[in-house]
MISE-38833 format. One record per residue (C-alpha): y, x negated, z. Coordinates in Angstrom, 1 decimal. Layout:
// MISE-38833
[node [Y X Z]]
...
//
This chain:
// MISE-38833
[node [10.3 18.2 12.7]]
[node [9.3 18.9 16.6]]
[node [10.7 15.5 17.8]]
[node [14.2 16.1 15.7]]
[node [14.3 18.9 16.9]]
[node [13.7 18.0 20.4]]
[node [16.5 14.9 19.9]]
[node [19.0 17.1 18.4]]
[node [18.7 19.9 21.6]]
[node [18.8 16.6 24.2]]
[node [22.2 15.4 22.7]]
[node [23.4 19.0 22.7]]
[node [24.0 18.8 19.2]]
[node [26.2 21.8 18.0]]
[node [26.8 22.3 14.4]]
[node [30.1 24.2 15.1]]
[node [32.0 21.2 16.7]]
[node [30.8 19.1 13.3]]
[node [32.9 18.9 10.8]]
[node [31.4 19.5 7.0]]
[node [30.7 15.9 6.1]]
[node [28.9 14.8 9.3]]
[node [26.7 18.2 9.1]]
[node [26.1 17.1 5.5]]
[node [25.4 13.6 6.1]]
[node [23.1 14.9 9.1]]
[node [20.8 17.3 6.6]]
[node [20.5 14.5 4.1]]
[node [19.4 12.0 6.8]]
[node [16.9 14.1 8.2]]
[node [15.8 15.0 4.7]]
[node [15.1 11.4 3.7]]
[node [13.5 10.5 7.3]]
[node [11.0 13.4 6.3]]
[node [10.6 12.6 2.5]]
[node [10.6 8.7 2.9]]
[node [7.1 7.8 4.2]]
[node [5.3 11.0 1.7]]
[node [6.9 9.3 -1.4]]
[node [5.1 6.0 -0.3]]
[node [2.2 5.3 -2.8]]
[node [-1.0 3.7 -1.2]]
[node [-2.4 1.2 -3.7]]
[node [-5.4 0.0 -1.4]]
[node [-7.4 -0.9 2.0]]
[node [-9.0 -3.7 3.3]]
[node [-10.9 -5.1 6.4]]
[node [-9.1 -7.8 8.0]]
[node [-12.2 -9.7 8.8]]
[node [-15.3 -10.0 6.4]]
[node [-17.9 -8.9 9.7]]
[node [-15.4 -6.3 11.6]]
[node [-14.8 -2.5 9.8]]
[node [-13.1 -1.8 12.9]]
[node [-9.6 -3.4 11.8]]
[node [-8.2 -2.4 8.5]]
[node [-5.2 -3.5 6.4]]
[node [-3.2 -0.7 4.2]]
[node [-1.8 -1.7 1.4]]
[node [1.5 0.4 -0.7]]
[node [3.1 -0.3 -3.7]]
[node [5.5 -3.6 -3.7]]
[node [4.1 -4.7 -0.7]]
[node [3.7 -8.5 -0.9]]
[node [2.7 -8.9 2.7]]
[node [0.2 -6.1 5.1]]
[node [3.1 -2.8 5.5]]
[node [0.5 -0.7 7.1]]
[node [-3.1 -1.1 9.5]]
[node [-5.9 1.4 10.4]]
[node [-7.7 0.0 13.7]]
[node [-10.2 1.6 16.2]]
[node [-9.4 1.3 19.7]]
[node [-12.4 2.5 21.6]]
[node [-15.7 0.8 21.5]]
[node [-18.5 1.8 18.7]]
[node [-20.7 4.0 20.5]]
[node [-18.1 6.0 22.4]]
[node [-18.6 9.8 22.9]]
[node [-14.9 9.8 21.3]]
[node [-13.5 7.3 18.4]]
[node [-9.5 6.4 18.6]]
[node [-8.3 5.1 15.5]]
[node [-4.2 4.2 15.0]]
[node [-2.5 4.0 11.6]]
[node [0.5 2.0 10.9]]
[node [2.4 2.2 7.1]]
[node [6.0 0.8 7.9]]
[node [7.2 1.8 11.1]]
[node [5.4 5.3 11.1]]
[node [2.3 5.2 13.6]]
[node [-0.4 8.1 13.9]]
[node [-3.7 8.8 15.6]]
[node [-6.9 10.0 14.6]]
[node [-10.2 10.8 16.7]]
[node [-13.3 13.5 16.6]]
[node [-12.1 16.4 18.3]]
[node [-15.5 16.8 19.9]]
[node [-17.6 14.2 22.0]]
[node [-20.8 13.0 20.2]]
[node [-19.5 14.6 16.8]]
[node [-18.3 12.9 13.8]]
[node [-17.9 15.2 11.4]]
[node [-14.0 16.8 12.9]]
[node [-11.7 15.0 13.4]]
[node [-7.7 15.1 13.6]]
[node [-4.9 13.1 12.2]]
[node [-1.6 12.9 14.3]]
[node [1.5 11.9 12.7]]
[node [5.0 11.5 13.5]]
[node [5.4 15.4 11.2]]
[node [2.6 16.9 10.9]]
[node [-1.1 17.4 12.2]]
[node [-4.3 17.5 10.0]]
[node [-8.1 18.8 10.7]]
[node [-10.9 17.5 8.4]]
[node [-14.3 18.8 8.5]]
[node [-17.4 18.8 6.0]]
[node [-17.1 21.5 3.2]]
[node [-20.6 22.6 3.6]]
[node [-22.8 21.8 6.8]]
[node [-24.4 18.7 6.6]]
[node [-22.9 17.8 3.6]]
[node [-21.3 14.6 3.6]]
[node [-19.8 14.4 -0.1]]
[node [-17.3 16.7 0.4]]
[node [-14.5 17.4 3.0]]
[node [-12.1 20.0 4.0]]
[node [-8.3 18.6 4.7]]
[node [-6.0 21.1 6.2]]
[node [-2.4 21.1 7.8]]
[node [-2.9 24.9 7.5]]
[node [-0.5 24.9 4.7]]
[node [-2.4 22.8 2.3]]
[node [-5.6 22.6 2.1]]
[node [-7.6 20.0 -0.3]]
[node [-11.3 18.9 -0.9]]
[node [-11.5 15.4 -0.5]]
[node [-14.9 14.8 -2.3]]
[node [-17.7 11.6 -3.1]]
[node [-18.3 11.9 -7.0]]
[node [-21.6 11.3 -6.6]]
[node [-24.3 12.7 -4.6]]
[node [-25.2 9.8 -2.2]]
[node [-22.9 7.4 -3.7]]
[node [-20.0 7.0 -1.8]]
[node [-18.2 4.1 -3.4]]
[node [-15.9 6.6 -5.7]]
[node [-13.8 9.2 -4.1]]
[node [-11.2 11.6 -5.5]]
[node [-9.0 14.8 -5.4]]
[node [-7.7 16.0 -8.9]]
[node [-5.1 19.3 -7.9]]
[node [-2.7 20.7 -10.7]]
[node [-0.6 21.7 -7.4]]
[node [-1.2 18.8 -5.1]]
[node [-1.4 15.5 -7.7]]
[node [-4.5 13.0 -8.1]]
[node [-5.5 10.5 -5.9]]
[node [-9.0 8.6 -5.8]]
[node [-10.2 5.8 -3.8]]
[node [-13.4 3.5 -5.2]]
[node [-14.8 -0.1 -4.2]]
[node [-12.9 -3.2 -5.8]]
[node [-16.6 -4.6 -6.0]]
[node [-19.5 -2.7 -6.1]]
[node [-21.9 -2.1 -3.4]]
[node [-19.1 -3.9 -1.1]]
[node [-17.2 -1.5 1.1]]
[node [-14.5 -4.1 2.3]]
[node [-11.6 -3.9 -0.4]]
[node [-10.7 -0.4 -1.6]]
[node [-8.9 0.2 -4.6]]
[node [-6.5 3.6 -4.0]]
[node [-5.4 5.4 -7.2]]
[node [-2.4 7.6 -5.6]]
[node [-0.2 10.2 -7.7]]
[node [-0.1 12.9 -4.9]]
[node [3.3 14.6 -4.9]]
[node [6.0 13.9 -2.7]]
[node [5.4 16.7 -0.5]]
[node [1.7 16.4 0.3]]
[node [1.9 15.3 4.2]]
[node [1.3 11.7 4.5]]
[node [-1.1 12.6 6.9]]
[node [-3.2 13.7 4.3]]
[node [-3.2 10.7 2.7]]
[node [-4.2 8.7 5.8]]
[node [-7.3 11.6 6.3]]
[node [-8.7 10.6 2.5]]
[node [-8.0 7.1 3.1]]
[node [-10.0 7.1 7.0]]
[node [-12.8 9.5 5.6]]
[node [-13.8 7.1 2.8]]
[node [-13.5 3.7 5.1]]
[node [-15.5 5.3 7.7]]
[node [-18.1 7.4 5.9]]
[node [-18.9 3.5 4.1]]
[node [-18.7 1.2 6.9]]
[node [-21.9 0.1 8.6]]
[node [-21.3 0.9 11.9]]
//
């Protein structure tokens, strides 16, 4: 919304010198730039090499070729982990908000930001995802087995994540009936907590 925002003032954009139909044709645009990449359904995830967790290919519904990728572009080891998303043409960030701690991190988006931490300290099997309007618990549903994940929300939808083949942390099925106004960002925070939280770094 910042970035419209911020292109709309740049172009001086005045609603008074617009007639009704362009005004109209402006709302609905901006309506369907904000709605469009939400109503996208994740079906799944997938390392693009069998020996490398740090490059990841995100998979939506339709999507006969790789629409989306998750990558880490610092080195393993680093005080500070930079991961970028791709699903279409949207691109967002996520890293630890703190050096030398992996339990907080952020995801930036084109629309929204989103903090996830642990639920309970030192408590890996379940999370806290927040844009500080929504806030879900993104949890394992088993204690030390992470190779099932899921939300169930009679607000917010269902969505659940779980390994296409046992014990192999590669190929991710994604189960995904969140409504269309849970931030995408959200989405991507389940999706990178599971991936990460399973690879063998």
């Amino acid at each position: 919304m910042v970035r419209v925002l911020r292109i709309l003032k740049t172009h001086h954009f005045k609603p008074e010198k617009m007639n009704t139909r362009k005004l109209s044709c402006l709302i609905v645009g901006v309506f369907l730039l904000f709605t469009g990449l939400n109503s996208q359904t994740l079906t799944g995830v997938s390392t693009i090499w069998d020996d490398d967790f740090g490059e990841w290919s995100i998979f939506i519904e339709g999507d006969t070729i790789n629409l989306g990728s998750l990558e880490l572009n610092s080195t393993l080891g680093s005080a500070r982990l930079d991961w970028n998303y791709r699903v279409l043409e949207t691109h967002g960030r996520i890293r630890n908000l703190q050096r030398n701690d992996f339990s907080r991190w952020e995801v930036q988006g084109p629309f929204n930001l989103v903090t996830i931490r642990p639920q309970w300290r030192d408590d890996l099997r379940d999370w806290r995802v927040t844009d500080n309007r929504i806030t879900i618990n993104w949890r394992s549903k088993y204690q030390g087995h992470f190779e099932e994940w899921e939300v169930s929300h009679r607000d917010f939808g269902y969505f659940a994540m779980y390994t296409l083949n046992p014990g192999d942390p590669r190929d991710w099925v994604i189960v995904d009936r969140m409504r269309e106004d849970v931030p995408f960002e959200m989405k991507m925070a389940f999706v990178f907590l599971t991936v990460f939280l399973t690879s063998p770094f």
